[in-house]
C-alpha positions in Angstrom: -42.2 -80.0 -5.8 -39.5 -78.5 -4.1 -40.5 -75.6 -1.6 -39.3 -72.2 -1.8 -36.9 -71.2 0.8 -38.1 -67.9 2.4 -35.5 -65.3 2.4 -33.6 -65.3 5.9 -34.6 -61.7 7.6 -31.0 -59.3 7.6 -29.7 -59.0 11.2 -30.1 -55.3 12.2 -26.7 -53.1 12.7 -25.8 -53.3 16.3 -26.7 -50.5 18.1 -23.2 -50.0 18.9 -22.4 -49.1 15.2 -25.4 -46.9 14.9 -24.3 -44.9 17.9 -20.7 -44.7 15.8 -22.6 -43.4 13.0 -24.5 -40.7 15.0 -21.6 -39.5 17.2 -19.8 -39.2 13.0 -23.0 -36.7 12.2 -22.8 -34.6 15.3 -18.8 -34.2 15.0 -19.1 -33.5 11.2 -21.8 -30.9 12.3 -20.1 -29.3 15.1 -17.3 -28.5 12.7 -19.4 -26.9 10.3 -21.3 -24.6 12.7 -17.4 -24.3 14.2 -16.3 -22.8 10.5 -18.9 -20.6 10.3 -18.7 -19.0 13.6 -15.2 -18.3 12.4 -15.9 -16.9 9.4 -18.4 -14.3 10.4 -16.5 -13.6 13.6 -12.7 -14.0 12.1 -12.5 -13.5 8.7 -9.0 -12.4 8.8 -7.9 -16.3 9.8 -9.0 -17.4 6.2 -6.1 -15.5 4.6 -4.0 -18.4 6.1 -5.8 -21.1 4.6 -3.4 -21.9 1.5 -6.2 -21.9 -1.3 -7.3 -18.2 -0.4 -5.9 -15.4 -2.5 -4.3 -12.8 -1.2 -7.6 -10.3 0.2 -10.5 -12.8 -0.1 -11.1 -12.3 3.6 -11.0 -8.7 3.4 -13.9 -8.2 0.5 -11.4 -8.8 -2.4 -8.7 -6.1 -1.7 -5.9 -6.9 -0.4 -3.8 -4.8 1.8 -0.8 -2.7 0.7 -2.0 -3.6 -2.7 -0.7 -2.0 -5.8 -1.4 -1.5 -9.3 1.3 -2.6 -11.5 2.3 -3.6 -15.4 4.0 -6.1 -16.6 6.2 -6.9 -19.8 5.4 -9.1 -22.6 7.9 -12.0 -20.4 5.6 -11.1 -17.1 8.5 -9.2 -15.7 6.9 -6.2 -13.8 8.0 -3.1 -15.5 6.1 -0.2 -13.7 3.9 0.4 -10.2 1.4 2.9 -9.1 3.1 5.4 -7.1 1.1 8.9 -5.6 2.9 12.0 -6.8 1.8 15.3 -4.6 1.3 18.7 -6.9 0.3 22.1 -4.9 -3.0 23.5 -5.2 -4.5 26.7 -3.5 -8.2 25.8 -2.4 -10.0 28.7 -0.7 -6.5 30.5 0.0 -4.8 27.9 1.6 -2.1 25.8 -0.1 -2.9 22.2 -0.2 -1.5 19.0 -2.0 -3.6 17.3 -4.5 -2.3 13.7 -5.0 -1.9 12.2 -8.9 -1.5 8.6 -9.5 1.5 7.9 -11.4 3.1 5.0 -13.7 7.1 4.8 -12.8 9.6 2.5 -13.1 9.5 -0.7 -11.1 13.3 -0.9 -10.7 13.4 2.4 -9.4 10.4 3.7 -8.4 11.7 6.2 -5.6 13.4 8.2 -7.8 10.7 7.8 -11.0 8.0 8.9 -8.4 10.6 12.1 -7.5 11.2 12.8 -11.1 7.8 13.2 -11.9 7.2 15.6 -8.9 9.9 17.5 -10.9 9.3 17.2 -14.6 5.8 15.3 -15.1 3.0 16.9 -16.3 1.0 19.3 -13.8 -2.4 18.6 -13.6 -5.0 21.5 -14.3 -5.3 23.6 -11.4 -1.9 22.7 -10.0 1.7 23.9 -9.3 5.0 22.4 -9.1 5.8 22.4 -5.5 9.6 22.5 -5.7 11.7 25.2 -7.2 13.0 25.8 -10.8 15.5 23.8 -11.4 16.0 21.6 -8.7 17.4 17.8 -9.4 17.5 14.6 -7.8 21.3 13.8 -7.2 20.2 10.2 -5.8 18.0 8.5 -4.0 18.4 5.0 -1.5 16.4 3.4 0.5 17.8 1.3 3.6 15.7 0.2 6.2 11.6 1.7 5.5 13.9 5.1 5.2 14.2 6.8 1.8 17.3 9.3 1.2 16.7 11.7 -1.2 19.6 14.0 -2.1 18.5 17.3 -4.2 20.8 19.9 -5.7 21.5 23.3 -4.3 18.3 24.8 -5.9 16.3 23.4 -3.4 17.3 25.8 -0.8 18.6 28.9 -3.7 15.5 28.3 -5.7 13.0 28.6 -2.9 11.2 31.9 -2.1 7.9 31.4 -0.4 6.7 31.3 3.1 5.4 28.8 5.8 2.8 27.0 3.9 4.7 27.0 0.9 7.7 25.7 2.3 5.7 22.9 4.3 4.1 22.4 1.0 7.1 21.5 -0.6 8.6 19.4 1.6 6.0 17.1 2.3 5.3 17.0 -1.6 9.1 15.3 -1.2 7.6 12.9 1.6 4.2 12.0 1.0 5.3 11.3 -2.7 7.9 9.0 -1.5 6.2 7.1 1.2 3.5 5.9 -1.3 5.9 3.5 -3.1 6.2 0.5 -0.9 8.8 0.0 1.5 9.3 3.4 2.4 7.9 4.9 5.9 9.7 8.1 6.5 12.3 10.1 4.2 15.4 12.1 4.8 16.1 14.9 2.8 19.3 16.1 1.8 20.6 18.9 -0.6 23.9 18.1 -2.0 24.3 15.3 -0.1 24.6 17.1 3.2 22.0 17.5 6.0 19.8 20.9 6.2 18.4 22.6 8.6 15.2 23.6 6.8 15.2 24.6 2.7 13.0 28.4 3.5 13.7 29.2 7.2 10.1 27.7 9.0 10.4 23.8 8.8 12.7 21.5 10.7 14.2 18.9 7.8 16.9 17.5 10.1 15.4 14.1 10.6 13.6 11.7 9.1 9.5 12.6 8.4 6.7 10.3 8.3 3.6 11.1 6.0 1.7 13.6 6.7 -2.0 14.7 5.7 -2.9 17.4 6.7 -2.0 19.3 3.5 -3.7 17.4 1.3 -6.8 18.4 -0.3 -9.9 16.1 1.3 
């Protein structure tokens, strides 16, 4: 009878490999605990990683974001723009802001021409004069220029709060549509003065909320 060979006993892993294997699990670990200290402490870095979205890192919304519509071919055709009506709250004048479909291809001017000619909201008032046109407007550098016809000055008849009313309808309207910071107002296509006699329209202005009803 021929005798069974007993199975030869596996040599064990040299202790050099486990050591490999070990100083593996601790790197591999290191980098994990390394993410998530990031991520809790610098969620903003994730927004470079190529496979987030746009505003993952920032709860889902993403900055400067803004609603739009597109055509049948996936063509944008209009965006969300803020359009500024007056409203008197308390005695004071104030700005109540309406959101707005214009066009995409021009949305300056859409936004402007529903400040003019859209539907007033309950409760509201146009803020410019009777009228008053938009001639043109361009944008060049975060600067809109926005060129009115001569009603804006002969058309206007109220005081201080109306006037500043007016014209910062004009800006904040315009600096909600992106790519515009600060807007210079023209009537005719030259530069005024002021439109009623109390506010300073030379320059360029920025937004401003201080008007607008909280």
């Amino acid at each position: 009878m021929s005798r069974r060979r007993r199975p030869r006993p596996r040599p064990s892993p040299p202790a050099v490999g486990r050591v490999g294997r070990t100083l593996a699990a601790l790197v591999v670990l290191a980098a994990v605990a390394g993410g998530v200290w990031v991520w809790r402490t610098h969620p903003e870095y994730l927004s470079r990683l190529p496979w987030m979205k746009p505003g993952a890192a920032s709860g889902g919304k993403a900055n400067h974001a803004v609603p739009q519509s597109t055509t049948s071919h996936g063509a944008i055709s209009t965006i969300e723009a803020q359009v500024y009506f007056v409203r008197v709250v308390g005695g004071a004048v104030t700005l109540f802001p309406v959101a707005r479909k214009v066009p995409a291809k021009s949305p300056a001017r859409g936004a402007l021409e529903e400040l003019i000619a859209g539907g007033v909201p309950p409760g509201c008032d146009r803020p410019l004069p009777e009228g008053v046109k938009v001639r043109g407007v361009r944008v060049d550098g975060g600067i809109a220029t926005a060129d009115f016809s001569d009603e804006l000055v002969t058309g206007f008849g109220g005081g201080s709060s109306s006037e500043e009313a007016a014209v910062y309808s004009i800006v904040n309207t315009l600096t909600s549509v992106p790519g515009i910071a600060r807007v210079q107002i023209l009537v005719s296509g030259k530069q005024v003065e002021t439109i009623g006699g109390h506010l300073d329209v030379r320059g360029p202005l920025a937004f401003d909320g201080e008007l607008v009803r909280k």
